[in-house]
C-alpha positions as CSV (number, residue, x, y, z in Angstrom):
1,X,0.0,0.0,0.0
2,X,1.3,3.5,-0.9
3,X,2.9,5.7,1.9
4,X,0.6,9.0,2.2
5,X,3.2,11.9,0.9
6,X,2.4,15.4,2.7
7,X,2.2,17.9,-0.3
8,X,3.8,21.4,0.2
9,X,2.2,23.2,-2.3
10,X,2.6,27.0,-0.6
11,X,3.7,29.5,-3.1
12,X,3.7,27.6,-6.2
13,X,1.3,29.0,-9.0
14,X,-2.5,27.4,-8.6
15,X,-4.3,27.2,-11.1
16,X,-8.5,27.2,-10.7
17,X,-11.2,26.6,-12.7
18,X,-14.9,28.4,-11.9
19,X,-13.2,30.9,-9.9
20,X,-15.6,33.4,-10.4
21,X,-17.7,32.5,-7.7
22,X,-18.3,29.7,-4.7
23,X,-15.5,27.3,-4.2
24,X,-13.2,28.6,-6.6
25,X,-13.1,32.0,-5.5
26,X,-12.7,31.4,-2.0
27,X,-9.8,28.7,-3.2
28,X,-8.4,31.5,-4.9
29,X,-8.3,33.6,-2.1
30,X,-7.2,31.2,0.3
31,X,-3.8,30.2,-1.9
32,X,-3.3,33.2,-2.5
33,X,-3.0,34.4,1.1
34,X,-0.9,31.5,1.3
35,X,2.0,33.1,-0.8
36,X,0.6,31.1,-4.2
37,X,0.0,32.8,-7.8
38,X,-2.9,32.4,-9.2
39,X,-4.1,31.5,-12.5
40,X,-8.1,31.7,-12.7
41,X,-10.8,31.5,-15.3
42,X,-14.1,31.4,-15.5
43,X,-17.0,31.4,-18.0
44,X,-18.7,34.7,-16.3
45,X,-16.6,37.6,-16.7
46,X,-18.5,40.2,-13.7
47,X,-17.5,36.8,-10.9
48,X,-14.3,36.4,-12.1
49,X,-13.9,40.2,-11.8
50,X,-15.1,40.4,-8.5
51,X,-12.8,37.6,-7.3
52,X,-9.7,39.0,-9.0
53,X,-10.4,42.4,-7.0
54,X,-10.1,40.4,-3.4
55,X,-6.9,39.0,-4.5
56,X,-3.7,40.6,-3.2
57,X,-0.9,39.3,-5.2
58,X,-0.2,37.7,-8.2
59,X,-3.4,36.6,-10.7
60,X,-4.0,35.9,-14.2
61,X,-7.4,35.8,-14.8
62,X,-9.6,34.7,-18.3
63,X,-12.9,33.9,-19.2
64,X,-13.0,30.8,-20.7
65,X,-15.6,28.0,-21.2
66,X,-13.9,24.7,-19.7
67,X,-16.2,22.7,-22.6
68,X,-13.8,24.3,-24.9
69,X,-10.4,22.0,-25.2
70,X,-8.4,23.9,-27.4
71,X,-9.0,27.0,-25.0
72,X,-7.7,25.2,-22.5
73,X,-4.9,24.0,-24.3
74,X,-4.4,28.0,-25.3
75,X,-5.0,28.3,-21.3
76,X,-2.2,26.1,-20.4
77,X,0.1,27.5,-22.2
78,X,-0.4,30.9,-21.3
79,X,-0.3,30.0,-17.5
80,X,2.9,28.9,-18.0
81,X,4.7,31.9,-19.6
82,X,3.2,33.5,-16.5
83,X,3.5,31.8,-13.7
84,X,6.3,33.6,-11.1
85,X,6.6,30.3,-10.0
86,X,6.3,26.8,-10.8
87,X,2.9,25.8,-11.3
88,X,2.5,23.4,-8.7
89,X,-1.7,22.7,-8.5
90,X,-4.7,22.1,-10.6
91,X,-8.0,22.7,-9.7
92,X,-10.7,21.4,-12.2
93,X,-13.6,23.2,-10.2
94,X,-16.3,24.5,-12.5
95,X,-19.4,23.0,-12.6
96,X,-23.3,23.2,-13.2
97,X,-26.3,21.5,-13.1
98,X,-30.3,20.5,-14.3
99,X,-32.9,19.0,-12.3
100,X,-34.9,17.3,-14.5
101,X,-36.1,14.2,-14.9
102,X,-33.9,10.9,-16.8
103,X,-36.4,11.4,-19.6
104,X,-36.2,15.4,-19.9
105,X,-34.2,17.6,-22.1
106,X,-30.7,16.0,-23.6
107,X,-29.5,18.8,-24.3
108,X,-29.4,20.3,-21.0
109,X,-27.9,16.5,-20.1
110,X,-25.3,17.1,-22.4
111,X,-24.7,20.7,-21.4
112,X,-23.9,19.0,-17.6
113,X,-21.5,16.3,-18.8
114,X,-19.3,18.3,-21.1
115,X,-19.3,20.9,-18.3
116,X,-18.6,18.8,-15.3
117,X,-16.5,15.9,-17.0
118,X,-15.3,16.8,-20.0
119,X,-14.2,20.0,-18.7
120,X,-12.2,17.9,-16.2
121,X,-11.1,15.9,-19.0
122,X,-9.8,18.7,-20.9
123,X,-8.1,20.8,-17.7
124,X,-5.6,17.7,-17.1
125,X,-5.0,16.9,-20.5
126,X,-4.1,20.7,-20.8
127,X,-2.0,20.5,-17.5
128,X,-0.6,17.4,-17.2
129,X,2.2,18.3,-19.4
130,X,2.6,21.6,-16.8
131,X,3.3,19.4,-14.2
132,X,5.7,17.6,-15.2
133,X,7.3,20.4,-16.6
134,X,7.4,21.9,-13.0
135,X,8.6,18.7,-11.5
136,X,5.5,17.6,-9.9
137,X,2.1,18.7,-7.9
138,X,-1.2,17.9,-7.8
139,X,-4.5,17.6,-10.2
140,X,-7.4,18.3,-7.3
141,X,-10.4,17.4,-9.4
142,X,-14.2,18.1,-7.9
143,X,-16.5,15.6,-7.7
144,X,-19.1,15.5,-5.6
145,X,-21.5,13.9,-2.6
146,X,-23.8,13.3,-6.1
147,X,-20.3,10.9,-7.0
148,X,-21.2,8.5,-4.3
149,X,-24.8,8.6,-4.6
150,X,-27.8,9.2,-7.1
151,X,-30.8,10.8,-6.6
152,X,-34.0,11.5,-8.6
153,X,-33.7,14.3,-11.0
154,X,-30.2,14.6,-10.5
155,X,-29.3,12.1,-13.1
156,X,-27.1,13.6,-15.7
157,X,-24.8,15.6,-13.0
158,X,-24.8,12.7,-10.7
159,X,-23.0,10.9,-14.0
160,X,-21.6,13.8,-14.6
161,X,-19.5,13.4,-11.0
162,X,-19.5,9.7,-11.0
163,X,-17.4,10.1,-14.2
164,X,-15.1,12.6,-12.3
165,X,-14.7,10.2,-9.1
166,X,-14.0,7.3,-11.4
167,X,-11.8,9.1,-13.8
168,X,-9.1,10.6,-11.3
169,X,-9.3,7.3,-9.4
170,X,-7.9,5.5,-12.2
171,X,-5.4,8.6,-13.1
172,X,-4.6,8.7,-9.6
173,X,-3.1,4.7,-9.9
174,X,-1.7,5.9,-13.8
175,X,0.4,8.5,-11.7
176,X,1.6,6.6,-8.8
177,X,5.3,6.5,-8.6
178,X,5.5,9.9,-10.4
179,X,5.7,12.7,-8.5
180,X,2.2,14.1,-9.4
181,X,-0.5,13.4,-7.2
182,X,-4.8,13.3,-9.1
183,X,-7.1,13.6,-5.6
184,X,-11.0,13.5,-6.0
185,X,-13.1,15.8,-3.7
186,X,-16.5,15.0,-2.8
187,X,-18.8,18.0,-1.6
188,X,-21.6,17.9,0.2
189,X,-23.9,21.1,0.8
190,X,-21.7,23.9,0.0
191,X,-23.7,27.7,0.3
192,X,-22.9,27.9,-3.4
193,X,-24.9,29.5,-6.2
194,X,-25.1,26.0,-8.0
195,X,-28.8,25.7,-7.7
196,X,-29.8,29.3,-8.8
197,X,-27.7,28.8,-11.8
198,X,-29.3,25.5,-12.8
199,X,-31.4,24.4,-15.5
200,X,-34.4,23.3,-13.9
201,X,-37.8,21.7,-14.6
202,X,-38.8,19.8,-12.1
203,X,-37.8,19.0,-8.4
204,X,-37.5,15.6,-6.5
205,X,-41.1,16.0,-5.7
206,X,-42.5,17.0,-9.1
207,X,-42.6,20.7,-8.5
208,X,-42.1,23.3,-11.2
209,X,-40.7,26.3,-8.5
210,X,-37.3,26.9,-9.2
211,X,-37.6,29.6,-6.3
212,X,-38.3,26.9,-3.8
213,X,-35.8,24.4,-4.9
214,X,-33.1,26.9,-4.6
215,X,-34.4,27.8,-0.6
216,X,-34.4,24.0,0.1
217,X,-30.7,23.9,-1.5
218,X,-29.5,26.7,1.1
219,X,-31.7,25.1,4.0
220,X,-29.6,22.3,3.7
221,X,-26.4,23.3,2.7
222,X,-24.2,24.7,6.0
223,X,-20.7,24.6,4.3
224,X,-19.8,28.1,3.7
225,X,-17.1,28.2,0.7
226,X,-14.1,29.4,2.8
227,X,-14.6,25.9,5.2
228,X,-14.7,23.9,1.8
229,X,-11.9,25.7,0.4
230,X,-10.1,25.6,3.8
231,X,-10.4,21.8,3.9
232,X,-9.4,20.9,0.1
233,X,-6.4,22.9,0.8
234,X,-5.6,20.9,4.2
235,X,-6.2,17.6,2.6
236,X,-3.8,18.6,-0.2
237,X,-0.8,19.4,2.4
238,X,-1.3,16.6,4.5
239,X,-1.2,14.4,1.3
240,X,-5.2,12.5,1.2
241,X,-6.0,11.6,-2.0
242,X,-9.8,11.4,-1.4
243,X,-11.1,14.7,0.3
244,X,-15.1,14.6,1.9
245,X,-16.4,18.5,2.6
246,X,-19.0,18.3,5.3
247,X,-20.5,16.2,7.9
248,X,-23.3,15.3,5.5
249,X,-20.4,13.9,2.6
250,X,-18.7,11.8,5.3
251,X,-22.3,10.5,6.6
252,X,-23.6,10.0,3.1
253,X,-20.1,8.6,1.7
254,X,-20.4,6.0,5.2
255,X,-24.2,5.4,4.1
256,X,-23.4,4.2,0.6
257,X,-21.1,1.4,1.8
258,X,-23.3,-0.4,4.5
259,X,-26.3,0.2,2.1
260,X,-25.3,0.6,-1.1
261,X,-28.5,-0.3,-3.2
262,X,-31.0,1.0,-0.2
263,X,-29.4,4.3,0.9
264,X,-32.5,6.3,-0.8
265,X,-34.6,4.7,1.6
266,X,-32.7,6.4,4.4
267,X,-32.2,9.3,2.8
268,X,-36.2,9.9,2.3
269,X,-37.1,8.6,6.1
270,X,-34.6,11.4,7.4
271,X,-35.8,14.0,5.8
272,X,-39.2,13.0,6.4
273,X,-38.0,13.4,10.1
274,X,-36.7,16.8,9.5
275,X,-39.7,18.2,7.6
């Protein structure tokens, strides 16, 4: 069994993905305050504004769409005539959703999956290279609680994430004995704007208000971005290659291994408690 390696990235150049808002902006800040360059994009232009204004130090910011892979190509290899230092992590972070139903729009499906995997996809392709270049680091790709589980209406981003989970777990063992590291994080409720920004049609329960699935979202997610960006960037020091954000990810990622086919059931009788 592989020896966990502490990582210290502090003060190489990180690079993010969906910075402009949630989890990547408060990633960015965090690293940065941590003596790290950063190198963030973003498809929305105003976010990635805003977050480049709370950075003090070194940024390179550009709007990109991470379905794009020659613009991340183009990406990569502008990051790295940049960087003051060597670029040391990756951070494939953007990501988006639809709550509709398995039978519902597949566009808005396909729109999920080339956002959330194939962006992923196309970010280590693009920075793999980097890496290696530098002499090492780590690809931090973001999965997702919906990576351990599925739930109704969720189906295309819980594929979406599955994909992500299953694709760094096999780059992770491609890697080993290199000196780069591929580590999956799985999020539970993080107070993002994920759910406001989603393609919706229908909830869980059949409902058609977009305005109440988006309260129920914040009701139950209490991970603020800073404590999810605060714990990726402990679990990538102390060298985990599998990093759960929240009490509900490590309950839910616990739940899915002594039930794994009946977990819904549990899911639906807790919630029926809480309500």
């Amino acid at each position: 069994m592989p020896v966990r390696r502490a990582r210290n990235l502090n003060g190489r150049t990180a690079v993010i993905t969906g910075a402009g808002s949630g989890i990547g902006r408060a990633l960015a800040q965090r690293l940065a305050r941590y003596g790290s360059p950063v190198a963030i994009c973003d498809w929305d232009e105003s976010g990635l504004a805003e977050t480049v204004a709370t950075i003090d130090g070194p940024v390179l910011s550009q709007q990109l769409d991470v379905r794009d892979r020659q613009g991340q190509m183009a990406w990569a290899a502008r990051v790295s005539e940049w960087a003051p230092t060597p670029v040391g992590l990756v951070v494939n972070n953007a990501g988006v959703t639809v709550s509709q139903t398995a039978e519902g729009s597949p566009e808005d499906d396909e729109w999920v999956v080339d956002v959330n995997f194939w962006g992923v996809v196309h970010g280590t392709r693009a920075f793999l290279p980097v890496l290696r270049q530098a002499g090492g680091g780590a690809i931090v790709n973001i999965s997702s609680v919906f990576g351990l589980i599925g739930v109704p209406t969720q189906s295309a981003y819980c594929a979406s994430k599955f994909a992500v989970r299953g694709y760094t777990e096999s780059l992770r063992h491609e890697l080993r004995g290199t000196p780069i590291d591929a580590i999956a994080v799985h999020p539970g409720g993080i107070a993002t704007k994920i759910a406001e920004h989603a393609r919706f049609h229908v909830d869980r329960d059949g409902g058609t208000d977009h305005d109440a699935l988006v309260k129920e979202f914040a009701s139950m997610a209490r991970t603020s971005p800073e404590r999810a960006a605060e714990t990726i960037h402990e679990g990538v020091q102390r060298g985990k290659d599998r990093i759960l954000i929240g009490g509900d990810a490590v309950f839910l990622s616990l739940l899915s291994r002594i039930a794994p086919v009946r977990y819904y059931d549990v899911i639906t009788r807790l919630e029926a408690l809480r309500r």
